[in-house]
C-alpha positions as CSV (number, residue, x, y, z in Angstrom):
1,X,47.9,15.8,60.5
2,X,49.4,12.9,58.3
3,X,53.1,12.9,57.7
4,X,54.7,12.4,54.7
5,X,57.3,9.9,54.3
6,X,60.0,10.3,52.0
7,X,60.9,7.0,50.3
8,X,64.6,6.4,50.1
9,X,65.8,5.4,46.9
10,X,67.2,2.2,46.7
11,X,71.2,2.2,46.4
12,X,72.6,-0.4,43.9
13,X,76.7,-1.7,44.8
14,X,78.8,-4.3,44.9
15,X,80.5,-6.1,47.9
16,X,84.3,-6.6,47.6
17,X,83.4,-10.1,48.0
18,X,80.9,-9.6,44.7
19,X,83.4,-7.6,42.4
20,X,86.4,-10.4,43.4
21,X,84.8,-13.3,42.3
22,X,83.7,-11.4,39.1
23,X,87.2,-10.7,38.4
24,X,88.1,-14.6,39.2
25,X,85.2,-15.2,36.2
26,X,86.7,-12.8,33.8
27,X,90.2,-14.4,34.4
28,X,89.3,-17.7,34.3
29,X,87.5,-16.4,30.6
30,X,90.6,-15.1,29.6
31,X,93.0,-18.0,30.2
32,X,90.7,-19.7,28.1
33,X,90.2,-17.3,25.4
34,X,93.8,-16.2,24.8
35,X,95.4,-19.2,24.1
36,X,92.4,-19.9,21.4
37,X,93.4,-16.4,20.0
38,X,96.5,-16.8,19.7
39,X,96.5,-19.7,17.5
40,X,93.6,-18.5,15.4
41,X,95.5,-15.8,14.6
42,X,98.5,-16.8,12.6
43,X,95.9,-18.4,10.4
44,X,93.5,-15.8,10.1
45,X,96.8,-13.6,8.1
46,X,97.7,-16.3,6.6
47,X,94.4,-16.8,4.2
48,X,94.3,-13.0,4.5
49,X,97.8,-12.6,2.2
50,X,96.0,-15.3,0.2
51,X,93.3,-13.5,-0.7
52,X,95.5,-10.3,-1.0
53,X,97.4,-12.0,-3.3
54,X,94.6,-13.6,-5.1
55,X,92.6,-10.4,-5.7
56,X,95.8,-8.6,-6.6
57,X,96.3,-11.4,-9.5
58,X,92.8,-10.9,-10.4
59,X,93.8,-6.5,-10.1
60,X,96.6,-7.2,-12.6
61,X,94.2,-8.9,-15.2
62,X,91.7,-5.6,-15.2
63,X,94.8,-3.3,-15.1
64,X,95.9,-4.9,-18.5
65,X,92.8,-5.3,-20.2
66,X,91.6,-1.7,-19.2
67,X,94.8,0.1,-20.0
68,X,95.4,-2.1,-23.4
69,X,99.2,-2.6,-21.6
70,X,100.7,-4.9,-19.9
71,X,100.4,-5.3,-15.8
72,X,103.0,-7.1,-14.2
73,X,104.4,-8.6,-10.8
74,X,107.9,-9.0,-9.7
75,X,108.7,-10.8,-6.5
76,X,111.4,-9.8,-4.0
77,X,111.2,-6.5,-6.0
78,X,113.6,-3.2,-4.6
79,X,111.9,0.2,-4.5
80,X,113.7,3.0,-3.2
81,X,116.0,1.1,-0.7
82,X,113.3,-1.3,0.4
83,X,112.9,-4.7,-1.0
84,X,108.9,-5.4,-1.5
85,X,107.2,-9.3,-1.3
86,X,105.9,-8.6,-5.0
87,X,105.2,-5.3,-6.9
88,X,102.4,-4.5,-9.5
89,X,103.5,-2.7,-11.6
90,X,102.4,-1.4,-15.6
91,X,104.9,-2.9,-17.7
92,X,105.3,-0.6,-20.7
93,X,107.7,-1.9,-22.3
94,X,106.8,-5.8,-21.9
95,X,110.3,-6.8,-19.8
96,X,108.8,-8.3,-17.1
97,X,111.1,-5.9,-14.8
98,X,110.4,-2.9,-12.7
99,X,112.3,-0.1,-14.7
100,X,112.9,2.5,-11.5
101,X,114.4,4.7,-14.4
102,X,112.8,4.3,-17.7
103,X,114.0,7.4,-19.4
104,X,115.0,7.0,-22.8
105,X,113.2,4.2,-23.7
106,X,110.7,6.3,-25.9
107,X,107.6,5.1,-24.0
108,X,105.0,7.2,-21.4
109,X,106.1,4.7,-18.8
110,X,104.2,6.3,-15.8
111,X,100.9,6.6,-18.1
112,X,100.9,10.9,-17.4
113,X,100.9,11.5,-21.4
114,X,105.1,12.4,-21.5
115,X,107.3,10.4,-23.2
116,X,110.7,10.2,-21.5
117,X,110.4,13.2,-18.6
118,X,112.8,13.0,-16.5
119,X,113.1,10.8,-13.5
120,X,110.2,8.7,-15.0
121,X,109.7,5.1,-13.9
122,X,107.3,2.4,-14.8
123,X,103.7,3.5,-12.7
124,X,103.2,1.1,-9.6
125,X,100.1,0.0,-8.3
126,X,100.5,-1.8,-5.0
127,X,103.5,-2.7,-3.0
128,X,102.8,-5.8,-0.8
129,X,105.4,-6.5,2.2
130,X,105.0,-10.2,3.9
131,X,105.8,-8.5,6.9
132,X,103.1,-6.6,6.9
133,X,101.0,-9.5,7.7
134,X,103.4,-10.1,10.7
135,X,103.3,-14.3,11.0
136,X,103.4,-15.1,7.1
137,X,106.4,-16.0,4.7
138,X,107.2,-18.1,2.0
139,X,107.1,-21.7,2.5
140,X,111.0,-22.4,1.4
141,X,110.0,-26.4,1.7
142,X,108.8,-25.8,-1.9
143,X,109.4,-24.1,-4.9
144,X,113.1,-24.6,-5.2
145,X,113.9,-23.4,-2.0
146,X,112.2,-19.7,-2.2
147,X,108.8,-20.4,-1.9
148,X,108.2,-19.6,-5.7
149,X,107.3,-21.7,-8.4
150,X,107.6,-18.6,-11.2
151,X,109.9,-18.6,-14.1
152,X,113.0,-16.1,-13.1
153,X,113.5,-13.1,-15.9
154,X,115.7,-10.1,-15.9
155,X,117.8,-9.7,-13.1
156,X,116.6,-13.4,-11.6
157,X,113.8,-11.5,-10.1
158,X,110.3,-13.7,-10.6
159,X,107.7,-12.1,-12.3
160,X,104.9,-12.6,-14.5
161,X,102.4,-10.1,-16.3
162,X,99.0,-10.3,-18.5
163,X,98.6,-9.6,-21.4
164,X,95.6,-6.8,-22.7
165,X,93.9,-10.5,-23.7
166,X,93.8,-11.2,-20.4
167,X,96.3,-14.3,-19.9
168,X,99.4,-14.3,-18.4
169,X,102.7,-14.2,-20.1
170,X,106.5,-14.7,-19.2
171,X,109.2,-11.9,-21.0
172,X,109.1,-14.3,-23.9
173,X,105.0,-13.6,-24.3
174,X,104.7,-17.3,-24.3
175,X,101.8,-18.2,-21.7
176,X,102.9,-18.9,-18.2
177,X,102.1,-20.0,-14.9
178,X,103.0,-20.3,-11.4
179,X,102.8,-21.2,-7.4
180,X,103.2,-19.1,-4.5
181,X,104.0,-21.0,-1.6
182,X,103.0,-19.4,2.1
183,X,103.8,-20.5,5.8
184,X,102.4,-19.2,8.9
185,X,104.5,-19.2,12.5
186,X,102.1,-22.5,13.0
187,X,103.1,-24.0,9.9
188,X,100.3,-24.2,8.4
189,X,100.6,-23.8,4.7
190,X,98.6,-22.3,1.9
191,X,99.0,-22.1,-2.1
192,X,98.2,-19.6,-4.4
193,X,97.9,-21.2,-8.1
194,X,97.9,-18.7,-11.2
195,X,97.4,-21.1,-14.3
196,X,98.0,-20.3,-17.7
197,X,94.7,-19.7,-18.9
198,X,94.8,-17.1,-16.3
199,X,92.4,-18.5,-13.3
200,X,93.5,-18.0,-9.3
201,X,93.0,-20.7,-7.3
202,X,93.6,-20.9,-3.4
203,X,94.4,-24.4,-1.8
């Protein structure tokens, strides 16, 4: 009578020798890698609060011309105890600043359909913290010293707004312009242009 014979299955494993020198590889990958990271990174948030910035300019200018009002931004702006990069903000009453309490001014500030409720401010959009970007700031090389090439208005805050028209004004509604000047922890710089005819440019 024949016998059966059980095949054995075939056992798949690694040698400590085998999984030490695949950790050396990995290693030797990473010492590599990480350093290339690390400097690629810095840049990568830098052109990424450029383009923030950039599409929020470009946010402002269909804000205005959808709500017929005027959108503006304030730099260094302070909400509620905390001191923002720039604010967006609908400007109601065309000041060119951040009204936290814009009762009895005789204007629906917050766009809800009440005119001077109480507690009312002027309706945000976005609130935009450098530091949320963690390796970006101004560049304080340029723009006076601040980073900021935009005319100062109420309160010596920079801001600037657009018009329903689409263009940007100053608080005198005369057209207006302006630089933003950003630094990464490498240095590397980057400029966000707003001219008057109301084009972004990146550079």
């Amino acid at each position: 009578m024949r016998k059966c014979r059980r095949k054995r299955k075939q056992e798949f494993g690694f040698t400590t020798t085998e999984l030490l020198v695949v950790i050396a590889i990995f290693a030797i990958l990473a010492s590599i890698a990480i350093p290339g990271y690390s400097r690629w990174l810095p840049s990568y948030r830098l052109r990424s609060a450029a383009r923030d910035l950039y599409s929020n300019f470009q946010l402002m200018k269909m804000e205005a011309v959808r709500k017929c009002t005027r959108c503006a931004l304030t730099f260094e702006q302070p909400i509620g105890g905390e001191t923002y990069s720039y604010v967006l903000y609908m400007d109601a009453d065309n000041d060119l600043a951040y009204d936290n309490d814009a009762t009895g001014d005789g204007i629906d500030n917050d766009g809800d359909g009440v005119i001077d409720e109480a507690g009312e401010t002027e309706l945000v959009i976005k609130k935009v913290r450098w530091t949320d970007y963690k390796s970006v700031d101004y560049d304080t090389a340029q723009g006076g010293g601040d980073g900021l090439d935009f005319f100062p208005v109420i309160g010596g805050l920079s801001s600037i707004s657009f018009r329903p028209n689409g263009l940007p004004t100053d608080d005198l509604n005369q057209p207006a312009s302006g630089t933003v000047f950003l630094k990464n922890t490498n240095n590397r710089t980057m400029r966000i242009v707003l001219t008057a005819g109301g084009a972004v440019q990146i550079n």
